[in-house]
PDB file of N, CA, C and O in Angstrom, chain B, residues numbered from 101:
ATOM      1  N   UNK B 101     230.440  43.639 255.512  1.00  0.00           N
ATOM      2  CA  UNK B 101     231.412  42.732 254.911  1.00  0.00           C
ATOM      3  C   UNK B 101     232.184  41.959 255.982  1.00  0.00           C
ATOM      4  O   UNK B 101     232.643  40.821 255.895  1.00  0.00           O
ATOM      5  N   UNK B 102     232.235  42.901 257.114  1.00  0.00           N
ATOM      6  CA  UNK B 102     233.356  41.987 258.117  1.00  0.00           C
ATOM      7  C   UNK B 102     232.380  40.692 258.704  1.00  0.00           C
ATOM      8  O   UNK B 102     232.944  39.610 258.864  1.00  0.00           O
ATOM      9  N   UNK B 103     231.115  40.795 258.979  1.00  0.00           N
ATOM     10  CA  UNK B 103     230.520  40.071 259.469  1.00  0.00           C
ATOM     11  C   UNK B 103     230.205  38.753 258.466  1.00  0.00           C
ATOM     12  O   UNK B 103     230.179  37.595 258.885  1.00  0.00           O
ATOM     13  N   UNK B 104     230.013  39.068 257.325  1.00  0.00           N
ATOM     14  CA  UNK B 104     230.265  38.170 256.574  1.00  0.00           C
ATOM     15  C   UNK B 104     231.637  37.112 256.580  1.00  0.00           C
ATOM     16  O   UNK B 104     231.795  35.931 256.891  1.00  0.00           O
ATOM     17  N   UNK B 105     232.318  37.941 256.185  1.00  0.00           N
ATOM     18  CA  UNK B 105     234.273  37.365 256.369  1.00  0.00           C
ATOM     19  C   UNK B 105     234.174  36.594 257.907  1.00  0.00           C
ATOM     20  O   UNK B 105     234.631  35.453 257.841  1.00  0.00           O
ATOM     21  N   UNK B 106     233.684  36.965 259.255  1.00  0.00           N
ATOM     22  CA  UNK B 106     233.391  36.165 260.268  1.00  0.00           C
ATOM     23  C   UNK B 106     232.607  34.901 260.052  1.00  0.00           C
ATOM     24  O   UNK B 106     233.269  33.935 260.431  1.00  0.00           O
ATOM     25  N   UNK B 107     231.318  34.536 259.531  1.00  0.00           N
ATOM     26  CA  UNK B 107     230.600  33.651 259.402  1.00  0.00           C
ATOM     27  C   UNK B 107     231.348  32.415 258.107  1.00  0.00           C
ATOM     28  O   UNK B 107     231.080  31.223 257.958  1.00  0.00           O
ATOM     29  N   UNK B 108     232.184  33.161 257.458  1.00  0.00           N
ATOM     30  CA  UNK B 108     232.727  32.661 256.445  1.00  0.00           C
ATOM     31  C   UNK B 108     234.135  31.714 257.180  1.00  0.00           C
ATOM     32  O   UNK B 108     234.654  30.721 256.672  1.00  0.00           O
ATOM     33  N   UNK B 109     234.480  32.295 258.343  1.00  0.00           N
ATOM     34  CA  UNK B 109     235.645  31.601 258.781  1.00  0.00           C
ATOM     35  C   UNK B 109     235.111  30.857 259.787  1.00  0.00           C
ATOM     36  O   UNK B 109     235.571  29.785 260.180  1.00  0.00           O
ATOM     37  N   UNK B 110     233.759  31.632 260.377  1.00  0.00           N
ATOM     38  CA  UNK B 110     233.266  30.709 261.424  1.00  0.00           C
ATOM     39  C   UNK B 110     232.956  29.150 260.272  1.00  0.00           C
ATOM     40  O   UNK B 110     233.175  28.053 260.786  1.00  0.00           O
ATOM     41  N   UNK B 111     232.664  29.177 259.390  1.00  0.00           N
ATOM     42  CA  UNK B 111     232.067  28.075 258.655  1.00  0.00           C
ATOM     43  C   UNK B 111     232.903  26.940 258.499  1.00  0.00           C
ATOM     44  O   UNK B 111     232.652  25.767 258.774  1.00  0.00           O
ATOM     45  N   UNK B 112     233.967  27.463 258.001  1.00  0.00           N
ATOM     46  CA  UNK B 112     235.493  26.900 257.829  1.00  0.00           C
ATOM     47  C   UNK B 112     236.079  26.008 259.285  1.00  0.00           C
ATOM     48  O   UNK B 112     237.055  25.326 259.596  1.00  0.00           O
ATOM     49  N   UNK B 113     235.139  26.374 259.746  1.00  0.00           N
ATOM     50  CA  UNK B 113     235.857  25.605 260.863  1.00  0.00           C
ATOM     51  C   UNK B 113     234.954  24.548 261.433  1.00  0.00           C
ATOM     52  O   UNK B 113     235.386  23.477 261.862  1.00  0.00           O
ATOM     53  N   UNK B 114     233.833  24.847 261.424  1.00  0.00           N
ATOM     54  CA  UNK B 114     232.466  24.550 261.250  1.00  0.00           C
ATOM     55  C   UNK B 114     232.697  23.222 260.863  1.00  0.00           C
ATOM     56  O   UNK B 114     232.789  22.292 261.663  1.00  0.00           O
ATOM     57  N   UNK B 115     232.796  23.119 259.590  1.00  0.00           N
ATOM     58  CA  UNK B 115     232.951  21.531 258.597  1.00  0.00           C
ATOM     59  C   UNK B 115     233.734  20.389 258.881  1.00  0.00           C
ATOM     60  O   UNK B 115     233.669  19.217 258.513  1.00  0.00           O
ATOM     61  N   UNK B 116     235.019  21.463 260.151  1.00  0.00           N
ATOM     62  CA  UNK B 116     235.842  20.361 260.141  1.00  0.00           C
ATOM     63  C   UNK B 116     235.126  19.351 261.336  1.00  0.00           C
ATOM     64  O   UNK B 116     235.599  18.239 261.573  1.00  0.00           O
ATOM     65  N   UNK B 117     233.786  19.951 262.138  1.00  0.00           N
ATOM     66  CA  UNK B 117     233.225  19.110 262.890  1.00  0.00           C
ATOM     67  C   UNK B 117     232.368  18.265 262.616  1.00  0.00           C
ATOM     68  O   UNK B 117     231.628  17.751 263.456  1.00  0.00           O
ATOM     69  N   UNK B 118     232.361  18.028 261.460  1.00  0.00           N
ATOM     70  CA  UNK B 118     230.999  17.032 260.699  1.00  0.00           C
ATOM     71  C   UNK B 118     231.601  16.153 260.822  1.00  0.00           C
ATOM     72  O   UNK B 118     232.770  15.899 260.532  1.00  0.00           O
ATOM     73  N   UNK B 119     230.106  15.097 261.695  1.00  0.00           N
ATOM     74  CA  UNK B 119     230.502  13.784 262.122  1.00  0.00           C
ATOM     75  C   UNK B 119     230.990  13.089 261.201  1.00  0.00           C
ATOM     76  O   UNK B 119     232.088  12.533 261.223  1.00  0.00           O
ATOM     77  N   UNK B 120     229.930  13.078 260.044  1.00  0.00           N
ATOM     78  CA  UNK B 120     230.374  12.035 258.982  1.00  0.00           C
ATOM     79  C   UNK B 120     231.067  13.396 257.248  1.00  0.00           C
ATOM     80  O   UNK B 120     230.938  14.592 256.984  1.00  0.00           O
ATOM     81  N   UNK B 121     231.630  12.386 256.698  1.00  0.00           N
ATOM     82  CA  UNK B 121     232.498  12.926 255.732  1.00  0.00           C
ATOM     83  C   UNK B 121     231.707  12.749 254.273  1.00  0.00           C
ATOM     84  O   UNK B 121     231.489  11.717 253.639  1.00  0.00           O
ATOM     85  N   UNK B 122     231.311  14.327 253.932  1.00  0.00           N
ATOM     86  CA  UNK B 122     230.456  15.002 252.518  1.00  0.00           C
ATOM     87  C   UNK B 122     231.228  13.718 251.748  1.00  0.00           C
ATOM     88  O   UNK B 122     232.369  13.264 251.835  1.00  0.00           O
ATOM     89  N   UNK B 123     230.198  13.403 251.053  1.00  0.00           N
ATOM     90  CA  UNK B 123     230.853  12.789 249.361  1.00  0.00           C
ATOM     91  C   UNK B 123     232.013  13.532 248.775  1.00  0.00           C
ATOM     92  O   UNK B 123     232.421  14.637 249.132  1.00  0.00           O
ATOM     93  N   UNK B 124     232.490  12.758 247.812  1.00  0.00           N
ATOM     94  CA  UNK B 124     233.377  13.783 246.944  1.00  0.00           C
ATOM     95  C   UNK B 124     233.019  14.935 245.871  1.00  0.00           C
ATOM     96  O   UNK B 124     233.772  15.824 245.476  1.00  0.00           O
ATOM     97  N   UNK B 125     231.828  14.724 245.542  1.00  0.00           N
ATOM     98  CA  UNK B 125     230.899  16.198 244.954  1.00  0.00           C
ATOM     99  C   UNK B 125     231.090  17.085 245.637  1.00  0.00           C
ATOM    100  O   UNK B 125     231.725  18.079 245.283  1.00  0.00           O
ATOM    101  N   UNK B 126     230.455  16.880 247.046  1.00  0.00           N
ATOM    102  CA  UNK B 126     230.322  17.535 248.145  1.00  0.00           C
ATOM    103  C   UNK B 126     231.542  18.507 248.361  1.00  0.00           C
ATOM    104  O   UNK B 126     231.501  19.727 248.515  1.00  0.00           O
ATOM    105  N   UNK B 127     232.920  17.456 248.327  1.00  0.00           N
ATOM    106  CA  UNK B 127     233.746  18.157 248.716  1.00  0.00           C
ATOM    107  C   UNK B 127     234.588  18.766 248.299  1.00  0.00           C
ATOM    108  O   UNK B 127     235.446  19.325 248.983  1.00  0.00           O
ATOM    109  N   UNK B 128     234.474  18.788 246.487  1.00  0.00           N
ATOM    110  CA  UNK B 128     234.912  19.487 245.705  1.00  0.00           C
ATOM    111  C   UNK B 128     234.011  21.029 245.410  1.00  0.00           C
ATOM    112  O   UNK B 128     234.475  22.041 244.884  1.00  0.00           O
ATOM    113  N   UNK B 129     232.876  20.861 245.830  1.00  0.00           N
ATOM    114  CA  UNK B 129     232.274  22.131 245.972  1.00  0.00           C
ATOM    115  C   UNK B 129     232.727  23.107 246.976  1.00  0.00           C
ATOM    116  O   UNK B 129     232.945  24.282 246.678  1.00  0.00           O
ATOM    117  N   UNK B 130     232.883  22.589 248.267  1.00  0.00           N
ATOM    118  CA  UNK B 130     233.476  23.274 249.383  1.00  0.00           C
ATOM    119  C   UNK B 130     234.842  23.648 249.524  1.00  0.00           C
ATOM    120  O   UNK B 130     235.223  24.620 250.177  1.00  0.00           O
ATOM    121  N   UNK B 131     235.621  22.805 248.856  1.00  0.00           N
ATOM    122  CA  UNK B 131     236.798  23.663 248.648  1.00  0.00           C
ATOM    123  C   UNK B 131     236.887  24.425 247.166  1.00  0.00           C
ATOM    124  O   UNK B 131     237.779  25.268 247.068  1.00  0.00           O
ATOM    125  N   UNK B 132     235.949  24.173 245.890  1.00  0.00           N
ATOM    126  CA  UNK B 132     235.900  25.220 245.180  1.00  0.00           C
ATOM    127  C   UNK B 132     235.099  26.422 245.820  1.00  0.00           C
ATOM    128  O   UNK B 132     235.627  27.411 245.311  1.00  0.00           O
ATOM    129  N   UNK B 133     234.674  26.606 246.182  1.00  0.00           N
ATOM    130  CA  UNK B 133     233.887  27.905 247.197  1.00  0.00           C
ATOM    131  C   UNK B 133     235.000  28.307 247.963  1.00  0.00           C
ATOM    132  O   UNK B 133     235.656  29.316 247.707  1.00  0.00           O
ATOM    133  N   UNK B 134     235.253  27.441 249.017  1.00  0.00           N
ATOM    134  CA  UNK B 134     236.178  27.969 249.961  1.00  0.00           C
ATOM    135  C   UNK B 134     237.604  29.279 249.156  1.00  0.00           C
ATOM    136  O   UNK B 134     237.910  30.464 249.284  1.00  0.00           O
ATOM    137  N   UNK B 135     238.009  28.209 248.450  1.00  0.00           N
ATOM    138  CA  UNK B 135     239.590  29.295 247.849  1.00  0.00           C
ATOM    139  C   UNK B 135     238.958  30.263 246.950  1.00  0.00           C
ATOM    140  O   UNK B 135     239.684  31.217 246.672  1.00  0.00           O
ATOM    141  N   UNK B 136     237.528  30.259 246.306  1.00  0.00           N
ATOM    142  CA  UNK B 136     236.917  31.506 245.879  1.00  0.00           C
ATOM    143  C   UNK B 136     236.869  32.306 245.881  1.00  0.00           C
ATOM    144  O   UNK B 136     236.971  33.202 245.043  1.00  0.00           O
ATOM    145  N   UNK B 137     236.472  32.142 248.094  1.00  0.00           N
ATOM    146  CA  UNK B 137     236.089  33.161 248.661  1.00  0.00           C
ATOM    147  C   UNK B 137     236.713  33.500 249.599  1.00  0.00           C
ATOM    148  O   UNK B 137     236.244  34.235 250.468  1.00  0.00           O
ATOM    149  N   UNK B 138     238.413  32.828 249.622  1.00  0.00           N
ATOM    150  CA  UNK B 138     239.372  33.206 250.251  1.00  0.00           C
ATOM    151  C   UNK B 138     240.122  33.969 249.273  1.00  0.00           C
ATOM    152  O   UNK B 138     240.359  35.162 249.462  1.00  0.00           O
ATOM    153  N   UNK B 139     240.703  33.039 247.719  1.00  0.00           N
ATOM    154  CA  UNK B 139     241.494  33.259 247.351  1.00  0.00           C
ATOM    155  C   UNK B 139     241.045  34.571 245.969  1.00  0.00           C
ATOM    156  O   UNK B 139     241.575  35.606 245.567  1.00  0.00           O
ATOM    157  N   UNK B 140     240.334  34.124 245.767  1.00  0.00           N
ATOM    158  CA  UNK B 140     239.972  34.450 244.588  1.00  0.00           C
ATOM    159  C   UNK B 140     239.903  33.614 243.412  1.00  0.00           C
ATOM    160  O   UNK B 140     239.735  32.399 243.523  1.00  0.00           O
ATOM    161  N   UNK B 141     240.042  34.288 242.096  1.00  0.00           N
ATOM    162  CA  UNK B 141     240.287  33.339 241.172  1.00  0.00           C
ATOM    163  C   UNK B 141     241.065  32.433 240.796  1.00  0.00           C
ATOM    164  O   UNK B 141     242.221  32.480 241.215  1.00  0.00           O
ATOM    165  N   UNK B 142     240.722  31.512 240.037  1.00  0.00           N
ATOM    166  CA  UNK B 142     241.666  29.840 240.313  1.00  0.00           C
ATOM    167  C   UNK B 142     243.437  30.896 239.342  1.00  0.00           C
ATOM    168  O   UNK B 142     243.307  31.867 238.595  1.00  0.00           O
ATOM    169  N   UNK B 143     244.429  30.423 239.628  1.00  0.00           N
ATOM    170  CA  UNK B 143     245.836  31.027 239.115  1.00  0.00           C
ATOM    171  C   UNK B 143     246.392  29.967 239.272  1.00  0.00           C
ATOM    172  O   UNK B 143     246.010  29.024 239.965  1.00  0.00           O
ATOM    173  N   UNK B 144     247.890  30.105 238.262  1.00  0.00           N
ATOM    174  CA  UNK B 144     248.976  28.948 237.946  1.00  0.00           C
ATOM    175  C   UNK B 144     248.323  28.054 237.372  1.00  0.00           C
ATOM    176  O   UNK B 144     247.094  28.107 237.404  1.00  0.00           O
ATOM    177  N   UNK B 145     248.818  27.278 236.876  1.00  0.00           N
ATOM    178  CA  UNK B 145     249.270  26.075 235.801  1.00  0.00           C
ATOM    179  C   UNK B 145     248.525  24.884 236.180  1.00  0.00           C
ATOM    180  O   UNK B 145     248.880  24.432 237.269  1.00  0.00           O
ATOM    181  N   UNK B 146     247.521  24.195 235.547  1.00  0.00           N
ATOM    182  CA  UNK B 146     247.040  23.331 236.330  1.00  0.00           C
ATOM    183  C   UNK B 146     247.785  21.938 236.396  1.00  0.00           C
ATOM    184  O   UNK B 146     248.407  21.474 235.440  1.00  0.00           O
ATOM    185  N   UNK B 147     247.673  21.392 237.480  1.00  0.00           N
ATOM    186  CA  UNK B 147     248.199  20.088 237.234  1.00  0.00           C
ATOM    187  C   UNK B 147     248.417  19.069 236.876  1.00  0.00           C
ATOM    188  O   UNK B 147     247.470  18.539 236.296  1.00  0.00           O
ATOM    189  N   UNK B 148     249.594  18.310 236.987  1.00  0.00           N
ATOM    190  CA  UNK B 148     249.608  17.145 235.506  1.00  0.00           C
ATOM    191  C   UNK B 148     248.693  16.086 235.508  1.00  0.00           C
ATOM    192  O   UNK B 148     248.137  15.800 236.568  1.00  0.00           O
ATOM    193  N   UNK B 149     248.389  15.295 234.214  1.00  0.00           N
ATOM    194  CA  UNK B 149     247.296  14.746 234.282  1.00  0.00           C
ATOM    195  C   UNK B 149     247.468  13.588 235.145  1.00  0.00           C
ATOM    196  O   UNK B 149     246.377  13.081 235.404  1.00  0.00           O
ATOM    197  N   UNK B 150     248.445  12.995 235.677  1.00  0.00           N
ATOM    198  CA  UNK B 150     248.333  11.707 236.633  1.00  0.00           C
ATOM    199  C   UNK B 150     247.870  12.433 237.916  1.00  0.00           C
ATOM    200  O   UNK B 150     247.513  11.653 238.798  1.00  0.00           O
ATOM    201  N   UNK B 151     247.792  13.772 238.231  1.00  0.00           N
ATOM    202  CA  UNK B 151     247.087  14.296 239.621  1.00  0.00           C
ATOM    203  C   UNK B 151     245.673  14.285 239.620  1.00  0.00           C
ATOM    204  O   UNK B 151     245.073  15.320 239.910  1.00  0.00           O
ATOM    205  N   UNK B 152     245.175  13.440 239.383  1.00  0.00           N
ATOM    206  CA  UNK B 152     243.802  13.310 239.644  1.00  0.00           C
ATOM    207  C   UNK B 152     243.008  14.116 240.549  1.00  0.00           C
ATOM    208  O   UNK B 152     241.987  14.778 240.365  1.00  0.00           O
ATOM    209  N   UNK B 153     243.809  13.874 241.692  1.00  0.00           N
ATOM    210  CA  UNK B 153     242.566  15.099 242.865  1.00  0.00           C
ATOM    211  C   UNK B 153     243.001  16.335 242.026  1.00  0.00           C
ATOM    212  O   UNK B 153     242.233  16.786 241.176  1.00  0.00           O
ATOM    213  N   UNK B 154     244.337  16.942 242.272  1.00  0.00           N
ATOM    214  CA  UNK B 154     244.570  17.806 242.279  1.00  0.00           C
ATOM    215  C   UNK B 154     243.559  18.645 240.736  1.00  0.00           C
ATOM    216  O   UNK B 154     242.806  19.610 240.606  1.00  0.00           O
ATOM    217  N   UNK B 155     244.196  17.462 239.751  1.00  0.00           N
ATOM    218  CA  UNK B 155     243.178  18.264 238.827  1.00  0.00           C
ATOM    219  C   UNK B 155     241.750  18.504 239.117  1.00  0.00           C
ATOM    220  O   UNK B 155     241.192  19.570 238.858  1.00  0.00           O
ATOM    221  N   UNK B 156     241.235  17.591 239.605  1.00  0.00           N
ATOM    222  CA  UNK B 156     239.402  17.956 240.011  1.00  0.00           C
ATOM    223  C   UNK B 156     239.179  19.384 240.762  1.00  0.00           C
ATOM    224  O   UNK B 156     238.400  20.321 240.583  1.00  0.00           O
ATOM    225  N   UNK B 157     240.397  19.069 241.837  1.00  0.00           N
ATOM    226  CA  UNK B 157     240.161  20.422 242.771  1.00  0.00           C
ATOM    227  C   UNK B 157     240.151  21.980 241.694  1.00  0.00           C
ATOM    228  O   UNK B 157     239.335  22.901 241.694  1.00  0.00           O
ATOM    229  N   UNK B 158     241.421  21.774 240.839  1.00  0.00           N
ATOM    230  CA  UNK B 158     241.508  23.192 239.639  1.00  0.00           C
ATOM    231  C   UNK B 158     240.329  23.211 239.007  1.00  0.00           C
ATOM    232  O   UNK B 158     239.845  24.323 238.798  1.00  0.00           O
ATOM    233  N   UNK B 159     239.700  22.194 238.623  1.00  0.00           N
ATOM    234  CA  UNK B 159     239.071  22.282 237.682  1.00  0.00           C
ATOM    235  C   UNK B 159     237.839  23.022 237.785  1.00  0.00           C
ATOM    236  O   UNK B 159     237.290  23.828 237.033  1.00  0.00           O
ATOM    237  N   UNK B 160     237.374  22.258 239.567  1.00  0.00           N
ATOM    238  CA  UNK B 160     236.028  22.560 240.382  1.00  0.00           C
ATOM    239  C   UNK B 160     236.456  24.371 240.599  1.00  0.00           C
ATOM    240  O   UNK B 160     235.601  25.068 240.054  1.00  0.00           O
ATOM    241  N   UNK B 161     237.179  24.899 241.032  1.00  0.00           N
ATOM    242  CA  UNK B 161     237.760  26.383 241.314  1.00  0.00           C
ATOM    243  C   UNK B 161     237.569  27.011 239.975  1.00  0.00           C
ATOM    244  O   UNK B 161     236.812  27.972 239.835  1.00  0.00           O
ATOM    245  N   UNK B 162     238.192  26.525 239.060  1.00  0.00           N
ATOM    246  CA  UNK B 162     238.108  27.213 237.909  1.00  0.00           C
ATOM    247  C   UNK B 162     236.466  27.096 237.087  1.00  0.00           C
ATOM    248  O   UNK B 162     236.215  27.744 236.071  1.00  0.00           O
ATOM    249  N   UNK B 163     235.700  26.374 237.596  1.00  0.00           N
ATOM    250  CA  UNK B 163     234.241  26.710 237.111  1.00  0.00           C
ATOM    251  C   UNK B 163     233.984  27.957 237.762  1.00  0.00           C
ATOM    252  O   UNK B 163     233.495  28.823 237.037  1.00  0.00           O
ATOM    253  N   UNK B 164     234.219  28.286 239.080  1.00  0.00           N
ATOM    254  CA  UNK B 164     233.706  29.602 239.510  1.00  0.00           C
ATOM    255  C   UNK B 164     234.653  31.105 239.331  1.00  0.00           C
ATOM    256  O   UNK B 164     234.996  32.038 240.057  1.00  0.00           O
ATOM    257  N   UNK B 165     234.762  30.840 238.423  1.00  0.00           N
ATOM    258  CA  UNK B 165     235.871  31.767 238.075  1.00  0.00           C
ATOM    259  C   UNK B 165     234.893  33.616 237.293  1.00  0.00           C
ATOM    260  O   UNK B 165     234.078  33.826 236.395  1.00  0.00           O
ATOM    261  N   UNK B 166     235.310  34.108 237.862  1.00  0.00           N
ATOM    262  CA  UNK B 166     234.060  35.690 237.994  1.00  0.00           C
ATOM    263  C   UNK B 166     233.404  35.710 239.197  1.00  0.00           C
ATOM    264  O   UNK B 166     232.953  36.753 239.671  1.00  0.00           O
ATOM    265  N   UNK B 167     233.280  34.245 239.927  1.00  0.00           N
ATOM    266  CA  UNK B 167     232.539  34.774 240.914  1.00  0.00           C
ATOM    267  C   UNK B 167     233.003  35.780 242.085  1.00  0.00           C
ATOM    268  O   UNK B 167     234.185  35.754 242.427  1.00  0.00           O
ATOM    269  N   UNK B 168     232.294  36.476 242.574  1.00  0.00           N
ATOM    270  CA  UNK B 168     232.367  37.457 243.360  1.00  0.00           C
ATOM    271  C   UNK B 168     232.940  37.085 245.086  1.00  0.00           C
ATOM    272  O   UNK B 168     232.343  36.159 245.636  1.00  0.00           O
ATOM    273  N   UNK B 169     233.809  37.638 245.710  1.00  0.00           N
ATOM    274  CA  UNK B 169     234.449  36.922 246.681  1.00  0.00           C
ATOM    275  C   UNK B 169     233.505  36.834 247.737  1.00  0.00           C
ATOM    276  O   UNK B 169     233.806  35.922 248.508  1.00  0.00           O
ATOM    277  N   UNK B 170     232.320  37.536 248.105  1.00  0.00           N
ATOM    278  CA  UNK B 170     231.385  37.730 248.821  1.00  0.00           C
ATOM    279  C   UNK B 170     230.253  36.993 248.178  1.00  0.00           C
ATOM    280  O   UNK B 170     229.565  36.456 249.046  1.00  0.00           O
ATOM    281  N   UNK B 171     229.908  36.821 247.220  1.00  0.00           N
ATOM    282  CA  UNK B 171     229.150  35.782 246.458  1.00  0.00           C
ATOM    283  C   UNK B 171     228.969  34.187 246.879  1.00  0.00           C
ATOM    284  O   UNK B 171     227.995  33.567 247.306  1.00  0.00           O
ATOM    285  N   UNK B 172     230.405  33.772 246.559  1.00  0.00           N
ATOM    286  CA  UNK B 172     231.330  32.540 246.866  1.00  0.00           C
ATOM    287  C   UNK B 172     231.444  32.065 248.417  1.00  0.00           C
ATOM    288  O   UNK B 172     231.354  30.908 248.825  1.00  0.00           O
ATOM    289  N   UNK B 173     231.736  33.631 249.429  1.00  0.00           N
ATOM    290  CA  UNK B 173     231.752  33.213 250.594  1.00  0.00           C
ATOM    291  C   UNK B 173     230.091  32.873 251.291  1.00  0.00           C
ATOM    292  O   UNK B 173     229.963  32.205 252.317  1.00  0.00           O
ATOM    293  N   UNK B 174     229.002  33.415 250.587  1.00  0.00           N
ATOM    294  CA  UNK B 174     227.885  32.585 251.005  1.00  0.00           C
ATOM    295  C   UNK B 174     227.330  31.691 250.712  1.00  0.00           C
ATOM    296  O   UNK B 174     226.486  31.055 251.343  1.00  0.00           O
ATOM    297  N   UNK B 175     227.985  31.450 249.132  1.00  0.00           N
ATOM    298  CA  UNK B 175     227.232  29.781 249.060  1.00  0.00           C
ATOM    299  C   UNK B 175     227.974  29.057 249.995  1.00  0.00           C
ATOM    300  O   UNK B 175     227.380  28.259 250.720  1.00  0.00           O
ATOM    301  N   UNK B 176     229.291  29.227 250.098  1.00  0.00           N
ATOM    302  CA  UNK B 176     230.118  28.324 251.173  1.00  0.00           C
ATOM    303  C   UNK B 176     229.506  27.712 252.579  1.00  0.00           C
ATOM    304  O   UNK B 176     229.558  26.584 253.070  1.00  0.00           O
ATOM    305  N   UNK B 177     228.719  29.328 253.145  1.00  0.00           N
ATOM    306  CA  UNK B 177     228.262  29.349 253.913  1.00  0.00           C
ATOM    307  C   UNK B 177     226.942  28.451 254.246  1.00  0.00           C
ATOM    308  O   UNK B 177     226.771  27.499 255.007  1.00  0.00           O
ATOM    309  N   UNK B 178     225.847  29.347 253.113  1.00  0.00           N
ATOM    310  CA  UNK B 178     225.014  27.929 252.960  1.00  0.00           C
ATOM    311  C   UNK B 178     224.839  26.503 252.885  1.00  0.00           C
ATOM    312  O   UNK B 178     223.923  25.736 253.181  1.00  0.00           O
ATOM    313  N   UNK B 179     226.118  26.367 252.350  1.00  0.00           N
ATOM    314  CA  UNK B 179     226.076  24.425 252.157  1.00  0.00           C
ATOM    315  C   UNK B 179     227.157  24.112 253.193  1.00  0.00           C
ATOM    316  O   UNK B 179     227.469  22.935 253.009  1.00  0.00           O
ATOM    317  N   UNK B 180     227.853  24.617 254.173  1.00  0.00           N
ATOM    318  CA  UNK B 180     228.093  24.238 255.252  1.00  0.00           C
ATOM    319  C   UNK B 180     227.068  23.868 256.105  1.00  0.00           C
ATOM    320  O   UNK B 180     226.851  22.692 256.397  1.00  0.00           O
ATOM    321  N   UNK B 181     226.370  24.886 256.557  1.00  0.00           N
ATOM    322  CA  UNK B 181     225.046  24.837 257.334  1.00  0.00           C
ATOM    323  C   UNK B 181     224.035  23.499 256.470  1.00  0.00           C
ATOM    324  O   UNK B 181     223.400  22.590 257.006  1.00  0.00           O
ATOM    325  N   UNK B 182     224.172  23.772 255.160  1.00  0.00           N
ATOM    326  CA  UNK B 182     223.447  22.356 254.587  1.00  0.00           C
ATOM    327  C   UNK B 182     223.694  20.933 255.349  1.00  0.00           C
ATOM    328  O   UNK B 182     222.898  20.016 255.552  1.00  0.00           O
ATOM    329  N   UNK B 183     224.742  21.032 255.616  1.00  0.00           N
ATOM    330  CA  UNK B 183     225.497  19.785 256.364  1.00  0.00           C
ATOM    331  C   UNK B 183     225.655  19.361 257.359  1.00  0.00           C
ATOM    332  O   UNK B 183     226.462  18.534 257.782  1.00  0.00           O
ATOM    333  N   UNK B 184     224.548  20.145 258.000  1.00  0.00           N
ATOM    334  CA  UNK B 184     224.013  20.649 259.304  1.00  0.00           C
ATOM    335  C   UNK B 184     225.688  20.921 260.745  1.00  0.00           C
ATOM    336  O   UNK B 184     225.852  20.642 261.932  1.00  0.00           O
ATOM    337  N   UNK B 185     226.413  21.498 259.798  1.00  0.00           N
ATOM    338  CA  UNK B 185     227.570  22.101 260.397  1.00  0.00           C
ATOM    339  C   UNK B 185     227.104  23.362 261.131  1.00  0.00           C
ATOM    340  O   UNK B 185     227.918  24.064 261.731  1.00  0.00           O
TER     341      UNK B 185
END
């Protein structure tokens, strides 16, 4: 597990070196993964409807909602490396 939790933060850091910048699909996947498989499940109140990102971001988190925190931290992983991060 720890080695996992390593590759998972190594990843995280990983992305922030990508030359060019994921679509917005892209990057609503990676931060729904990311707080997944940091945070856990999506919590609090979602935001009001003029928050546009903000709502996408809840919304994208709250599709993965059951997923497993070790689950979450390897798709993360995978589609970092997808990105040739």
């Amino acid at each position: 597990m720890a080695d996992l939790e390593q590759q998972f933060l190594a990843a995280s850091e990983a992305i922030k070196k990508l030359g060019e910048r994921p679509d917005n699909d892209t990057l609503l996947k990676l931060y729904a993964l990311y707080k997944q498989g940091s945070v856990g499940d999506v919590d609090g109140p979602k935001p009001g409807f003029f928050d546009f990102v903000g709502t996408a971001k809840y919304e994208a988190w709250a599709k993965l909602k059951g997923t497993a925190r070790d689950a979450a931290q390897s798709k993360y992983i995978e589609l970092v490396h997808s990105l040739g991060a």
